[in-house]
C-alpha positions in Angstrom: 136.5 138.0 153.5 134.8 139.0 156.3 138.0 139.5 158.8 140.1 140.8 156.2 138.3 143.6 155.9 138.9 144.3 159.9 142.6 143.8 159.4 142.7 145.9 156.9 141.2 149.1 158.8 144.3 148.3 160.9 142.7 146.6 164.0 142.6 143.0 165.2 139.2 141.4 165.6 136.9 141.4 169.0 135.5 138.3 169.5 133.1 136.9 171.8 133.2 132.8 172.3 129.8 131.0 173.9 129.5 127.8 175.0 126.4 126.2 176.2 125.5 123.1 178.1 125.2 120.6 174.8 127.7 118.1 174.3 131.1 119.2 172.5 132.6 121.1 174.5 136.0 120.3 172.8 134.7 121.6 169.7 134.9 125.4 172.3 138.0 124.6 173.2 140.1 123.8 170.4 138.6 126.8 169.0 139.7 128.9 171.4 143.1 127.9 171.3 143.3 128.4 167.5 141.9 131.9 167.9 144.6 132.8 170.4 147.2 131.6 168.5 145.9 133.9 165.3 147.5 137.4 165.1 144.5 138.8 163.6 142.4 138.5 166.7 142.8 141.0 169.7 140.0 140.3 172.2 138.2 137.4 173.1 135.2 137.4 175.1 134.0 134.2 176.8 131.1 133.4 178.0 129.9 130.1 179.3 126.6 128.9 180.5 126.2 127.2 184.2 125.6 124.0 182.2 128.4 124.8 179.7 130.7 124.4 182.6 129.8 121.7 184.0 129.8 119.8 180.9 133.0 120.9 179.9 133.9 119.7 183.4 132.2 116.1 182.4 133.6 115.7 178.8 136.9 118.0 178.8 139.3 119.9 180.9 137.6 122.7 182.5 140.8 124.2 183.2 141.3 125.9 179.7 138.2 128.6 180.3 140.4 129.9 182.8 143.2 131.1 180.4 144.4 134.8 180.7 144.0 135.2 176.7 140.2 135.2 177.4 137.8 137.7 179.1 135.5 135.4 181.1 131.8 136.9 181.7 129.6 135.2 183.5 126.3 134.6 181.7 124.0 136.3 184.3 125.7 139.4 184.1 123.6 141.7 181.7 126.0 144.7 182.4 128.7 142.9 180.8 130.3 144.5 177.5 129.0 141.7 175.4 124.9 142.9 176.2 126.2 146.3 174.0 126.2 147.1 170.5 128.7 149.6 171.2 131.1 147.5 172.7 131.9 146.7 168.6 132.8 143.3 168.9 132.7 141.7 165.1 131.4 138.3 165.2 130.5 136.0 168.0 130.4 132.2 167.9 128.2 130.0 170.2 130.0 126.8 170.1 128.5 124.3 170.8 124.9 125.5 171.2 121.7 123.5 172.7 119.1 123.8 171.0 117.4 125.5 174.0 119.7 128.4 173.3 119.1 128.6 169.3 114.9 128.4 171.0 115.9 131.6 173.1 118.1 133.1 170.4 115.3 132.7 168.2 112.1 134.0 169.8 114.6 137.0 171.1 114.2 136.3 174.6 117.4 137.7 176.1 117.4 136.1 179.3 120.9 135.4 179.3 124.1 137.2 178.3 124.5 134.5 175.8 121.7 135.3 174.5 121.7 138.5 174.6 124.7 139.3 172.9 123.5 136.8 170.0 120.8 139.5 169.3 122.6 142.5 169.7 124.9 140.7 166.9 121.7 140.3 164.5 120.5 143.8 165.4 123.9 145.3 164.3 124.3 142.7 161.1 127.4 141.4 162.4 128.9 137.8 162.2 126.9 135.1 164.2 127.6 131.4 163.6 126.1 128.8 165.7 127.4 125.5 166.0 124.3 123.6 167.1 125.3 119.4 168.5 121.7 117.7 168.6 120.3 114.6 166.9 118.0 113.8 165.7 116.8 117.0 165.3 113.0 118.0 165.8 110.6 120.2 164.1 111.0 122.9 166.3 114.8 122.8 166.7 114.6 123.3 162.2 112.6 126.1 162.5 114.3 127.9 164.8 117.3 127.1 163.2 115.6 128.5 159.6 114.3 131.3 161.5 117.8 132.3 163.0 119.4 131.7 159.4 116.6 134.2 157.8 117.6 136.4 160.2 121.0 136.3 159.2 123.2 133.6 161.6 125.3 131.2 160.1 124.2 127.6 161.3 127.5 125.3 161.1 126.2 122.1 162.4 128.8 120.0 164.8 129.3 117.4 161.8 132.6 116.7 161.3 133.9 115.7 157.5 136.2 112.8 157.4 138.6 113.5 154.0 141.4 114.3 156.0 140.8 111.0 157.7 141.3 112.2 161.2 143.2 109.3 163.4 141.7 110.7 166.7 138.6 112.4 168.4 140.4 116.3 168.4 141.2 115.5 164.7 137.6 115.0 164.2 136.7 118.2 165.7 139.3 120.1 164.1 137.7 119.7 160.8 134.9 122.1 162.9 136.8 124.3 164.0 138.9 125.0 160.9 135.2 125.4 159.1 134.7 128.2 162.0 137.5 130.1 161.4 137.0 129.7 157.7 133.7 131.7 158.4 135.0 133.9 160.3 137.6 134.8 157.8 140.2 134.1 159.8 143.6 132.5 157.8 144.5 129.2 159.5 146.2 125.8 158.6 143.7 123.4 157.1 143.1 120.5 155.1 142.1 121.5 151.7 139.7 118.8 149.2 141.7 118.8 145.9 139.9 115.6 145.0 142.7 113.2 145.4 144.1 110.6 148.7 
């Protein structure tokens, strides 16, 4: 899998962590605490939107973007690590992402660092899943979203499964975020479907 094959060069994986201003800012959060807790990753960039903040701020406790374990870049700066190909970060997950950021992401805009670093991640083939949290979804937002996947993203929508039957609202997003880090390869506990209660 994908960061197997980084741990097996010998190195732990760079990661870089968006969030945007849609709703589900848990979802970024419980993320970033499994990825610190996995010894496979070594970096992890964070980058969060003006309205990713204060949404987090609205929904969650903001206090968890300030956590030493993450690099926090603001999203104006374009002289940030995350704006270069050579920085060699592996994969990078915008979580969750508006569908004004896939729109940007899509028509290769770049006005952002969030969006910049998305397309320096399709320009150098490497790992980009999107967690878009919208519906109903329009037209538009499907076609961007087709046009990113052609392009070679990974759309993971923010729909939680329920098998595991979850008894609270992190439990529900956990089912997410395991899918995440099942994308990105990395080995975590999870509930597996074997068919049976």
């Amino acid at each position: 899998m994908f960061c197997h094959r980084i741990v097996a060069m010998g190195r732990k994986m760079k990661l870089i962590v968006a969030v945007t201003g849609a709703s589900g800012s848990i979802y970024a959060r419980l993320l970033c605490e499994c990825l610190s807790r996995s010894e496979s990753v070594g970096e992890i960039a964070l980058i969060v939107s003006d309205n990713g903040s204060r949404v987090a701020a609205f929904e969650d406790e903001a206090g968890w973007m300030e956590d030493h374990r993450f690099t926090r870049y603001d999203c104006g700066d374009m002289f940030a690590p995350p704006a270069s190909g050579s920085a060699g970060y592996d994969a990078m997950v915008v979580i969750p992402c508006s569908m004004g950021t896939v729109g940007r992401i899509a028509a290769g805009t770049s006005d952002n660092l969030i969006c910049r670093a998305a397309d320096v991640m399709l320009k150098e083939r490497r790992r980009l899943i999107l967690v878009p949290r919208e519906a109903p979804m329009s037209t538009i937002h499907l076609q961007n979203l087709v046009r990113l996947s052609e392009a070679g993203a990974v759309v993971c929508p923010a729909a939680p499964s329920f098998y595991s039957r979850p008894v609270d609202i992190e439990a529900v997003c956990v089912t997410i975020v395991e899918r995440v880090l099942s994308l990105l390869g990395i080995d975590a506990p999870h509930y597996e479907w074997n068919g049976t209660r």
